[in-house]
GULO-918649 format. One line per field, with one value per residue (C-alpha): x, y, z; residue in one letter. Coordinates in pm, 1 decimal. Layout:
<rs>
c1 c(X  ...)
c2 c(Y  ...)
c3 c(Z  ...)
aa c(A  ...)
</rs>
This chain:
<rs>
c1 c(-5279.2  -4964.6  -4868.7  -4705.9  -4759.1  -5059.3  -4925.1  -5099.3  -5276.6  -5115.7  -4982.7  -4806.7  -4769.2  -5158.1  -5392.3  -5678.3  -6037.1  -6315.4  -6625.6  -6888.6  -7252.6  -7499.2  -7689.2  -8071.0  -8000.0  -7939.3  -8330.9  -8366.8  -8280.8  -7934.4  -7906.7  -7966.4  -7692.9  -7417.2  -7467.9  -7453.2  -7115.3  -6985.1  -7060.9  -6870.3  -6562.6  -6595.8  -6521.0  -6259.4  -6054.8  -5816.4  -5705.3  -5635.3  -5280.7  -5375.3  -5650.5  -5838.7  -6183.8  -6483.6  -6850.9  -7074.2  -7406.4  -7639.2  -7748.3  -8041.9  -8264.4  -8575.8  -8799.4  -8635.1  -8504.1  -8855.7  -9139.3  -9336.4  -9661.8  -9537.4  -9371.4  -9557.4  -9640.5  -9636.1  -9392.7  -9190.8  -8832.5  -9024.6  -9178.5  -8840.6  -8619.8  -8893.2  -8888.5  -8504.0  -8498.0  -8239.1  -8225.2  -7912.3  -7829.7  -7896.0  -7606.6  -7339.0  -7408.8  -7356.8  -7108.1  -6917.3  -6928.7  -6792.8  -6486.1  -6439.7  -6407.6  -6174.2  -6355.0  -6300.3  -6611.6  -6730.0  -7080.4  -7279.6  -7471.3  -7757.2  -7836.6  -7605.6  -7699.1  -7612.2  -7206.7  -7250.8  -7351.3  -7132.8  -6825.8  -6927.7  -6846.5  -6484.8  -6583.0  -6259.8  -6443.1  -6751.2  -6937.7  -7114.9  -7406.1  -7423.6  -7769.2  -7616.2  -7315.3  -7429.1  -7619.5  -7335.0  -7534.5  -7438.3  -7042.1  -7002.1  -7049.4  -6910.9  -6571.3  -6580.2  -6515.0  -6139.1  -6220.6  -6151.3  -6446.6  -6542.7  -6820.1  -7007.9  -7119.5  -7389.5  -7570.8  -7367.2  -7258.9  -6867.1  -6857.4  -7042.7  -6768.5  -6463.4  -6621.8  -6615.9  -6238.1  -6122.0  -6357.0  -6162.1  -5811.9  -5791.4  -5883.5  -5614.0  -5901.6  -5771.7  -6093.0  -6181.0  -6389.0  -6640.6  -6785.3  -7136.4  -7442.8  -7754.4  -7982.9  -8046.4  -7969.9  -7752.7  -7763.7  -7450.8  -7452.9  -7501.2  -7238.4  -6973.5  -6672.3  -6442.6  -6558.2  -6267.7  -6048.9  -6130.3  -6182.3  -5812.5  -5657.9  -5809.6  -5807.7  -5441.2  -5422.8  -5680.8  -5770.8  -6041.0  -6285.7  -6590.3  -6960.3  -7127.6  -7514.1  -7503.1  -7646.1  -7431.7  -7382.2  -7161.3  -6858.0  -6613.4  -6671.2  -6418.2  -6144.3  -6210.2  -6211.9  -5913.0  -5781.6  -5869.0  -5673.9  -5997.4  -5833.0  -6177.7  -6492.2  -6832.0  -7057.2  -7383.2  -7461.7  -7705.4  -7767.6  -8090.5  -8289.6  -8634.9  -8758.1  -8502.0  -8497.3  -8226.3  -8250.5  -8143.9  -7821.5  -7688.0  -7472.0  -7492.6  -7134.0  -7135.6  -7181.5  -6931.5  -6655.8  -6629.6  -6684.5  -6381.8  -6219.6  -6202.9  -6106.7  -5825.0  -5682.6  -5736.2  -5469.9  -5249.1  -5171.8  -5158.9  -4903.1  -4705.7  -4804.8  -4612.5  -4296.6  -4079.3  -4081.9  -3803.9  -3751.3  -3780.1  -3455.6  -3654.5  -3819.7  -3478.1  -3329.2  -3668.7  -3617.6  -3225.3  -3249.4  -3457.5  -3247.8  -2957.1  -2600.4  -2296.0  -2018.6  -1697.0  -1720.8  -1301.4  -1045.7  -1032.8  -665.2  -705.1  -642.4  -867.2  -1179.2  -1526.2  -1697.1  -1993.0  -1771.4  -1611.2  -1925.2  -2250.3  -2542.8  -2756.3  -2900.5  -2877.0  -2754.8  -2485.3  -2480.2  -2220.0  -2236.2  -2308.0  -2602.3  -2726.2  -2915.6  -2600.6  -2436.7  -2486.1  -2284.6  -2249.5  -2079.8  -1750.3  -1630.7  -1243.1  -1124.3  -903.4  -863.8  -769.1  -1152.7  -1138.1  -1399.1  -1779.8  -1669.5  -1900.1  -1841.3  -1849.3  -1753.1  -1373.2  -1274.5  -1366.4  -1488.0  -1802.4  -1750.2  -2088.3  -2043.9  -2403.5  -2318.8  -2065.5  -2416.3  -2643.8  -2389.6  -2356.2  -2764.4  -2788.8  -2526.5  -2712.2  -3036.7  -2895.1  -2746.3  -3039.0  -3259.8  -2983.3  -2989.1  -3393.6  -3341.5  -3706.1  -3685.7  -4054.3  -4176.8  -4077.9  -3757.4  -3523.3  -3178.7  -2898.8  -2570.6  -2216.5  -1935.2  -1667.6  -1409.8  -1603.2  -1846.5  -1620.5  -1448.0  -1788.8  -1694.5  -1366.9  -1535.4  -1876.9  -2161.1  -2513.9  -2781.9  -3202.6  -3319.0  -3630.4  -3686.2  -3578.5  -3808.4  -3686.3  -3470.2  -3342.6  -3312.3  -3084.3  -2989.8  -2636.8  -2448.5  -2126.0  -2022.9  -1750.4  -1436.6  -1545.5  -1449.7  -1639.8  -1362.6  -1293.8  -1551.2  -1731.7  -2077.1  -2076.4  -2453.1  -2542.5  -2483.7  -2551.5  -2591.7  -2456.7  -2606.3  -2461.1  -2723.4  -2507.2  -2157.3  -1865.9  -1732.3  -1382.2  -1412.3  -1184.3  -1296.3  -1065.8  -770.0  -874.5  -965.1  -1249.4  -1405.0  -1788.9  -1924.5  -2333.9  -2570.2  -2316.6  -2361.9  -2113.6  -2224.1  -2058.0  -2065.8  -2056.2  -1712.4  -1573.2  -1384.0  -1509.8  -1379.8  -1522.2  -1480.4  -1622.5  -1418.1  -1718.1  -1987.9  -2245.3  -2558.5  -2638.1  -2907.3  -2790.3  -2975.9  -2976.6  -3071.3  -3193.3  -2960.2  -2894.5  -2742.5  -2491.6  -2327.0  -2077.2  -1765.9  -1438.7  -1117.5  -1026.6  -1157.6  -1140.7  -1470.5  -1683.5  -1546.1  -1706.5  -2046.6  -2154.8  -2110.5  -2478.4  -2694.2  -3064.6  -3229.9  -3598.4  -3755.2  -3439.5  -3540.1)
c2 c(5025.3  5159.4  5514.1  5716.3  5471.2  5691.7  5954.2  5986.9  6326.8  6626.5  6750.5  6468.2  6612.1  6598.7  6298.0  6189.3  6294.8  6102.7  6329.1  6170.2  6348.8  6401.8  6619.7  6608.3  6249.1  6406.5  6412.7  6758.5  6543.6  6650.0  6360.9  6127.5  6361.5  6344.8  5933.7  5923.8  6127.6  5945.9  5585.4  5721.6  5820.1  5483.1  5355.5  5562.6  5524.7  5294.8  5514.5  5877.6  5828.5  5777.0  6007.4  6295.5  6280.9  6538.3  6537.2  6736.2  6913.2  7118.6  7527.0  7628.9  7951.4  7794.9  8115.8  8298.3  7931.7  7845.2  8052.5  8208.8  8022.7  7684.1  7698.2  7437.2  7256.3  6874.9  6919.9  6649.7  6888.6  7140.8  6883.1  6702.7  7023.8  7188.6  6839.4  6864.2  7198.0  7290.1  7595.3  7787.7  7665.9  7257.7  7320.3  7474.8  7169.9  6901.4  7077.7  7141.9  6729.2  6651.5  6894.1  6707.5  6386.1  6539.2  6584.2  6856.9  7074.0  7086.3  7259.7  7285.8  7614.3  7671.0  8017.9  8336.5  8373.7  8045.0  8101.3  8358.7  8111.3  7892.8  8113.1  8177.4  7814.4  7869.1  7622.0  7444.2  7392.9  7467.4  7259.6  7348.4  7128.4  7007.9  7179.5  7502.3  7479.6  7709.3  7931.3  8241.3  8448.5  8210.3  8055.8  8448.7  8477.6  8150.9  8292.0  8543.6  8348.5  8255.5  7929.3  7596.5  7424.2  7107.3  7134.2  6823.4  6792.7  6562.9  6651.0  6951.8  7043.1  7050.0  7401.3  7450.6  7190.1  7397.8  7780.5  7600.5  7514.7  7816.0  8011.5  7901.9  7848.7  8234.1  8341.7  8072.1  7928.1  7556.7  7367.4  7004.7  6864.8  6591.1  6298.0  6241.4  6131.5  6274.1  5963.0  5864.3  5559.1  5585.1  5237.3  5061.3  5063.6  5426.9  5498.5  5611.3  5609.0  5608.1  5995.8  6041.4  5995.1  6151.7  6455.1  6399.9  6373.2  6713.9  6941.8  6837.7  7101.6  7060.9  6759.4  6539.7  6306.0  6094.1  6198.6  5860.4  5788.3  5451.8  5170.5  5105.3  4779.1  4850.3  4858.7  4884.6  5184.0  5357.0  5132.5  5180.3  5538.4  5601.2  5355.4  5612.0  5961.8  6053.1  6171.7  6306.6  6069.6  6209.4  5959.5  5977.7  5838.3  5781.8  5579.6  5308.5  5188.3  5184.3  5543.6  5652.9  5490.2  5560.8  5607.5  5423.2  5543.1  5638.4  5359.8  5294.9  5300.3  4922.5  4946.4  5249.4  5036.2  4764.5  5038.9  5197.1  4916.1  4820.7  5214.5  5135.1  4802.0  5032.4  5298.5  5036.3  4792.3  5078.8  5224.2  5510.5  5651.9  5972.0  5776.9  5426.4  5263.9  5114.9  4744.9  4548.3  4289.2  4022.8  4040.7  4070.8  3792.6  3551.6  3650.7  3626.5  3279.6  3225.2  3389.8  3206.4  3231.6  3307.5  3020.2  2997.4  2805.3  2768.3  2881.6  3253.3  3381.6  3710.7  4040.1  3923.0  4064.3  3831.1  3836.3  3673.6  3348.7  3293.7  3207.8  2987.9  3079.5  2807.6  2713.0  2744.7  3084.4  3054.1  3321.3  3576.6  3483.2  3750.8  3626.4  3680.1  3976.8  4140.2  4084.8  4375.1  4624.9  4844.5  4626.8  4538.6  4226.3  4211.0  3902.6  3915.1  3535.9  3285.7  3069.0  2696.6  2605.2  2533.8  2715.6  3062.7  3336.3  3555.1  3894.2  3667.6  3610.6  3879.5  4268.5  4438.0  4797.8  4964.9  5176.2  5336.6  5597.5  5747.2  5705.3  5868.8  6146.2  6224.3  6216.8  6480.8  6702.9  6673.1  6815.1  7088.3  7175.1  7147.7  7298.1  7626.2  7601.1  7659.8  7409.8  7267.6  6869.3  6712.6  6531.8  6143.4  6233.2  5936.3  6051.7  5849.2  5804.1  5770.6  5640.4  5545.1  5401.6  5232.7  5405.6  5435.4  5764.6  5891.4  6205.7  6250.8  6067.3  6078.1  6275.3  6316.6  6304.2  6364.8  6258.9  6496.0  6352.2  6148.5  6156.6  6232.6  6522.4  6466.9  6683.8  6622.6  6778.9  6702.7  6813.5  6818.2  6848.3  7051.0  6875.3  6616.6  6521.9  6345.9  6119.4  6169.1  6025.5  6084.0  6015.1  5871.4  5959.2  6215.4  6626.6  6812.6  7126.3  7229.1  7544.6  7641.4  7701.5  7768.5  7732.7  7699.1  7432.5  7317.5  7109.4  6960.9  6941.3  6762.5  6880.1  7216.2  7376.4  7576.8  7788.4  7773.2  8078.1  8045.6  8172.8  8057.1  7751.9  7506.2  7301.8  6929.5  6754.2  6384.3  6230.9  6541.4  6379.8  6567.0  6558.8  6791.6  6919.7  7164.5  7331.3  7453.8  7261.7  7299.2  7263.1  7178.1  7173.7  6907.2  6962.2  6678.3  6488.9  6125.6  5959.2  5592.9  5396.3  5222.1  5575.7  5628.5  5538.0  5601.0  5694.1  5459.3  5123.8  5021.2  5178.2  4979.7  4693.7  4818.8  4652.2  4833.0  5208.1  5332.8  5390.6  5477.2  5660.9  5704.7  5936.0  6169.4  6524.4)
c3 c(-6993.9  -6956.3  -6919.9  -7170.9  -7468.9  -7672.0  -7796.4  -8105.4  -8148.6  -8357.8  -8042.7  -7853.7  -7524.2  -7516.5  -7406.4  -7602.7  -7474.2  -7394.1  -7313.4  -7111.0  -7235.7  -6955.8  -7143.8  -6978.1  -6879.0  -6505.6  -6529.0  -6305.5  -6000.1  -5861.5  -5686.1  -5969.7  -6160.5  -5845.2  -5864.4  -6233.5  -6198.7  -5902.9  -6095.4  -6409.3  -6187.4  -6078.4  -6430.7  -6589.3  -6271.2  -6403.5  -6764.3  -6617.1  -6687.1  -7072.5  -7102.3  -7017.8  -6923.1  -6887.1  -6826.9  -7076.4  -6980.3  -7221.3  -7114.9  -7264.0  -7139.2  -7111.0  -7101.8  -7390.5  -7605.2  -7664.7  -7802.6  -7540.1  -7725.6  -7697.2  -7347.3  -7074.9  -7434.1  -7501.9  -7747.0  -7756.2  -7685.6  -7545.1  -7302.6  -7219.1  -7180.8  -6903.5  -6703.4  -6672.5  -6539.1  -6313.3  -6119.9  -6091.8  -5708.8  -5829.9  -6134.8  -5851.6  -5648.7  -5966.0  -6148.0  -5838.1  -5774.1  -6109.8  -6025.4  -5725.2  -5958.5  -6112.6  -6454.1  -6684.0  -6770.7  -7133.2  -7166.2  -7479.9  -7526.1  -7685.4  -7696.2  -7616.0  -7291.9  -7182.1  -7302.7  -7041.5  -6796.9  -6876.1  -6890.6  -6517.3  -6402.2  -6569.4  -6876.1  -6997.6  -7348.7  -7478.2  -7695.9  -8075.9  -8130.1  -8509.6  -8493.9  -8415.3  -8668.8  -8887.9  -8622.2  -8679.6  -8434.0  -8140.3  -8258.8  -8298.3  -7908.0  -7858.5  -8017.3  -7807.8  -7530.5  -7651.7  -7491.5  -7664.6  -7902.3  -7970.1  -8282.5  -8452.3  -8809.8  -8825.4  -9132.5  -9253.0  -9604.8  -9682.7  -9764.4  -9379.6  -9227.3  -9388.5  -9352.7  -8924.8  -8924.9  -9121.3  -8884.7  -8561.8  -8741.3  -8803.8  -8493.1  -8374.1  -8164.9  -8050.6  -8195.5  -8263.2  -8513.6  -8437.0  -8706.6  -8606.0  -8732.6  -8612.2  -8591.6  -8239.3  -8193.8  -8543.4  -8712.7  -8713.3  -9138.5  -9131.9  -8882.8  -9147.5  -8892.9  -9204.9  -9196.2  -8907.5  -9181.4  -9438.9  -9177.2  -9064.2  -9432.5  -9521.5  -9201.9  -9100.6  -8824.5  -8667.7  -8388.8  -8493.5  -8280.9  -8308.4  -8132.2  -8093.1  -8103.2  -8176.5  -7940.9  -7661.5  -7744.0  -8031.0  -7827.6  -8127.4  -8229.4  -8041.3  -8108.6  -8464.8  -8451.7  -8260.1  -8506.1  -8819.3  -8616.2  -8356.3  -8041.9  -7871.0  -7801.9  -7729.0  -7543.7  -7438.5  -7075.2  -6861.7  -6493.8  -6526.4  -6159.4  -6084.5  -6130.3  -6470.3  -6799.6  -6976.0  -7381.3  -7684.6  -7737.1  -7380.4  -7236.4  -6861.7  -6628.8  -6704.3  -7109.9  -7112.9  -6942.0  -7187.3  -7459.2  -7295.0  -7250.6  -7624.8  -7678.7  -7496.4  -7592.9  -7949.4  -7787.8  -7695.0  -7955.7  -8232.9  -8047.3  -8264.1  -8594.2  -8607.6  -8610.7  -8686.7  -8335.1  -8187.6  -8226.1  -7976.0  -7857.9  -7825.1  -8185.6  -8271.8  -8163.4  -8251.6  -8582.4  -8630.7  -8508.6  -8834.6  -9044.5  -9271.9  -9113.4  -9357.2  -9373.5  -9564.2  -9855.9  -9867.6  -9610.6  -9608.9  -9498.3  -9301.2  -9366.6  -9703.4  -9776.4  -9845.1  -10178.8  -10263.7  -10379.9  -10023.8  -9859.2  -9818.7  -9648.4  -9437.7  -9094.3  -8822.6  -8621.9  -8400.9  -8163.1  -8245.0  -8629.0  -8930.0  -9124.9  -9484.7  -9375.1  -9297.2  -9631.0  -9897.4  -10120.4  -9785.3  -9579.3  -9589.3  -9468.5  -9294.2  -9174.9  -8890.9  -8818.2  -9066.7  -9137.5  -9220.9  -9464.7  -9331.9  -9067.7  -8931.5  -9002.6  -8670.6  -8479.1  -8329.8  -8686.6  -8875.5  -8887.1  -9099.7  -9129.3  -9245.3  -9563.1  -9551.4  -9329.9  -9605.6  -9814.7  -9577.4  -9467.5  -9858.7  -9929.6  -9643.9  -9808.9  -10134.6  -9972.5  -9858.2  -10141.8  -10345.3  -10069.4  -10071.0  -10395.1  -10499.4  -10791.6  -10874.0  -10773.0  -10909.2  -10583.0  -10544.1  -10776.3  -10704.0  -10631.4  -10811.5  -10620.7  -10844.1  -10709.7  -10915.5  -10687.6  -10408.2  -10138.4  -9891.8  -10152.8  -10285.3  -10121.8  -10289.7  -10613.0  -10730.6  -10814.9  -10757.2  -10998.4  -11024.8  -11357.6  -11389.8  -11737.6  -11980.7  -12297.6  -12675.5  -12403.7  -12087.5  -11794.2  -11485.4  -11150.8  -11080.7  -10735.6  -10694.0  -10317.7  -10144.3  -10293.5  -10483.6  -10887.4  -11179.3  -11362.7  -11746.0  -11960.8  -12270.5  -12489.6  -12828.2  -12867.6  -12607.0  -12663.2  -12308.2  -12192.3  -11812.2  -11649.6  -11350.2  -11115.3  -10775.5  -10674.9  -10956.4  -11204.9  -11280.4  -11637.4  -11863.3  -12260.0  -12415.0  -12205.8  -12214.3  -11852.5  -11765.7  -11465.0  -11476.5  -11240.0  -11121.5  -11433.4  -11676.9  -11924.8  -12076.4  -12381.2  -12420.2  -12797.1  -12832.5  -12839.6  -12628.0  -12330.5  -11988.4  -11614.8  -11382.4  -10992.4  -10767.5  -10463.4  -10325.3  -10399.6  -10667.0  -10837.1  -11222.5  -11458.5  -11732.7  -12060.4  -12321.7  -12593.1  -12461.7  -12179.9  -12268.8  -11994.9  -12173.7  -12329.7  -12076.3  -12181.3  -11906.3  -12033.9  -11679.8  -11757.7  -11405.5  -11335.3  -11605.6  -11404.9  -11069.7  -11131.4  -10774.5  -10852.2  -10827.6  -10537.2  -10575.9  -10288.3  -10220.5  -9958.2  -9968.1  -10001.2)
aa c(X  X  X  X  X  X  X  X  X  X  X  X  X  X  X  X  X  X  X  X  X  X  X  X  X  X  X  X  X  X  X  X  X  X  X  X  X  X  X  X  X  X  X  X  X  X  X  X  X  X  X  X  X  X  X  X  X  X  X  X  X  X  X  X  X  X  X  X  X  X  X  X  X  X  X  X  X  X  X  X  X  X  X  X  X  X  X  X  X  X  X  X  X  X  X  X  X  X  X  X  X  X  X  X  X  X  X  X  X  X  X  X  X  X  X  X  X  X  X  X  X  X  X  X  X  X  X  X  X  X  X  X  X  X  X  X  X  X  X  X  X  X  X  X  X  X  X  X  X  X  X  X  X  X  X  X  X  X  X  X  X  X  X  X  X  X  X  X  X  X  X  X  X  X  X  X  X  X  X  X  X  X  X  X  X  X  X  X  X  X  X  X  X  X  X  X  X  X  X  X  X  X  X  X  X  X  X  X  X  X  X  X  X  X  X  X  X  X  X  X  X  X  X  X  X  X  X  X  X  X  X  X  X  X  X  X  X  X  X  X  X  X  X  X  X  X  X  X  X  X  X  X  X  X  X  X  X  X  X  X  X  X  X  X  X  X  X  X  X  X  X  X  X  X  X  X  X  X  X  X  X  X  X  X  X  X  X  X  X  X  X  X  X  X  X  X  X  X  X  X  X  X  X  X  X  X  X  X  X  X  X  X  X  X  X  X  X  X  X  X  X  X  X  X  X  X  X  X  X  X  X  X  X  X  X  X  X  X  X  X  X  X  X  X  X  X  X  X  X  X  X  X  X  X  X  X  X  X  X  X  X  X  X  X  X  X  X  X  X  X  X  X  X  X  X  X  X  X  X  X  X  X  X  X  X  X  X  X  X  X  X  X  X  X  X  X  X  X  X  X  X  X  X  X  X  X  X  X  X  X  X  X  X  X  X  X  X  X  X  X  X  X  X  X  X  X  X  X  X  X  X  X  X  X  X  X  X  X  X  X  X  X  X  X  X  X  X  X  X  X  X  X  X  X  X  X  X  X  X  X  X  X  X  X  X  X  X  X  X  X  X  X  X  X  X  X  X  X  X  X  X  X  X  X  X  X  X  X  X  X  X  X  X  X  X  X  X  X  X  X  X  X  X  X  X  X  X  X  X)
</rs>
């Protein structure tokens, strides 16, 4: 994989996680633990540039975690937890060795006296155990700490999942939630990895991962995961030979690198989702060579400009050539060199200027204005682009308009930027109201000139020829009766003829 293409957590300066869960799977022999630890190294060698990696382990007090009556039990916890004892010297030899691997140190505590413990090997996060989620006694202590935290929610209630993330997000704790499903091994129907997003879509601020107890055979799950916005990856792991047996749902260094490896490939081809990615050259090209080049249907004399009726469109590309693609209402179309007929139309006999910058450069002055302005715009409002005399003089001509609704009334936002006029027209059905919301108004009724100051309103009867300008720039609230498209009537007849004066723009404010 190569570096620097997954960026895709909230924060994009930081790598995804992949946690590696010992948990009591070092089975109280150190040396077991150390070869576990150096076999895992072994396998995530090849993706530190792409992602962080840490080992897990689980504290528990042994002589005050379990009930002095049941301790030296055959319970099955009780039974398993006293066999995997390790003494305070054996954990400063095995955590030491996964420092030395250069692993990061995540440590799930049980009980308070084992945050303690583990705040004394300099922890980098500690872990919450979906059985201790709501245990408020021990993420009390555990908040304490002011150390990251990594919590799961296998079977926990909603209200239990959000009282956790408001918990940490006012006491600006960084803190990541985990999906997880607290059957061991979880069946794969059951796995409900969809979880990650629904997670993601309602906690937006904080980072969300996947805690996997699934057989290790299911190497997917990762890659489908990462796929749905986890960024950190609990797995369980464990190192098989003749004297260990390794559970259910703990993969050994050979199962974890193809899991990985799918987890990766995942990373890779998604690429970017916080923003449009570049294009490619190549794709490009492959695809203009596809695409329908623009001929001249008659000779074309320069200094003319193309219409629709001067030109074909067919196969194939010549390099150099403007194709179909190119061809819109924002392009304008010089030519420099006189064209023959079926001849190409190309960059040595002609010019495109692109008139969507004018477009663009006048959308972004119309947020602002509304933005300074505190008008009310309903979200997904459309904004409608006037401009009488061609694009290229929107600024000096033209107006801006939100149509908020248009029912048996009408309401509009209209902006007027710094500068710019509305030509004389009038309504033969329409009566309108014009409050002034910022800025000032210069309007013509009927010959007769007005100044329109912010907070005052203006009041336009059908039939009553209007023209109208702003110096400075402003903002409108247009009250009506119903708008009908076909009730604006120019005193200049010129513009009914310009068949291309609207622009509609999505995605604008």
């Amino acid at each position: 994989m190569a570096s620097g293409k997954v960026n895709l957590v909230k924060n994009v300066n930081e790598k995804p996680l992949v946690v590696l869960e010992i948990a009591n799977n070092h089975m109280g022999d150190v040396h077991h633990g150390k070869s576990l630890i150096a076999a895992l190294a072994e396998v995530v060698k090849p993706y530190w540039a792409d992602f962080n990696f840490a080992v897990k382990y689980q504290f528990r007090q042994l002589n005050t975690f379990i009930h002095p009556d049941y301790q030296g039990g055959d319970l099955k916890f009780v039974k398993r937890f006293e066999e995997t004892f390790l003494t305070d010297s054996q954990w400063d030899d095995l955590i030491a060795h996964g420092r030395q691997q250069g692993f990061s140190l995540i440590i799930t505590p049980f009980d308070e006296e084992s945050v303690e413990k583990a705040l004394n090997y300099n922890v980098d996060c500690l872990k919450i155990a979906s059985c201790s989620l709501a245990d408020w006694p021990l993420i009390e202590v555990i908040a304490k700490a002011n150390k990251e935290v990594i919590f799961s929610t296998a079977g926990a209630k909603l209200e239990s999942i959000d009282n956790m993330v408001s918990f940490f997000t006012n006491r600006s704790l960084k803190a990541t939630l985990m999906h997880c499903v607290g059957l061991y091994p979880t069946p794969f129907d059951q796995l409900n990895i969809g979880q990650v997003a629904y997670y993601a879509s309602r906690y937006p601020n904080i980072r969300i991962g996947y805690s996997t107890h699934e057989d290790p055979s299911l190497i997917e799950t990762g890659a489908i995961s990462f796929a749905l916005g986890a960024r950190v990856f609990e797995k369980h792991v464990a190192l098989e030979n003749d004297k260990y047996e390794r559970n259910a749902y703990s993969a050994t260094p050979e199962e974890l690198k193809f899991w990985l490896a799918s987890l990766v490939r995942a990373a890779t081809s998604i690429g970017k989702t916080s923003e449009k990615v570049k294009n490619q050259e190549n794709e490009i090209l492959s695809l203009r060579d596809l695409q329908r080049a623009m001929f001249a249907k008659k000779d074309i004399e320069a200094g003319c400009d193309i219409t629709t009726s001067d030109v074909f469109f067919a196969i194939p590309y010549v390099k150099g050539g403007y194709v179909a693609n190119d061809f819109s209402k924002y392009t304008k179309f010089s030519v420099t060199k006189t064209i023959k007929a079926n001849e190409p139309v190309n960059i040595e006999n002609c010019r495109a200027e692109n008139l969507r910058k004018e477009v663009l450069d006048v959308v972004s002055e119309v947020a602002h204005f509304v933005k300074k302005s505190s008008v009310v715009v309903p979200e997904g409002s459309v904004l409608e682009l006037s401009h009488h005399y061609g694009i290229e003089k929107i600024k000096d001509t033209g107006l801006a308009m939100i149509t908020v609704v248009n029912e048996e009334y009408c309401k509009k936002v209209l902006v007027m930027l710094p500068g710019q006029s509305h030509p004389e027209q009038f309504h033969k059905k329409k009566k309108e109201t014009f409050y002034v919301v910022s800025g000032s108004l210069d309007i013509i009724l009927d010959g007769t000139r007005s100044l329109i100051k912010t907070g005052e309103v203006v009041t336009i009867l059908p039939k009553v020829k209007h023209a109208f300008s702003s110096k400075g720039g402003c903002v409108i609230e247009e009250i009506s009766s119903t708008h009908f498209p076909d009730d604006s009537y120019y005193t200049d007849p010129a513009i009914s003829l310009n068949k291309n004066r609207k622009t509609f723009v999505n995605f604008w404010f």
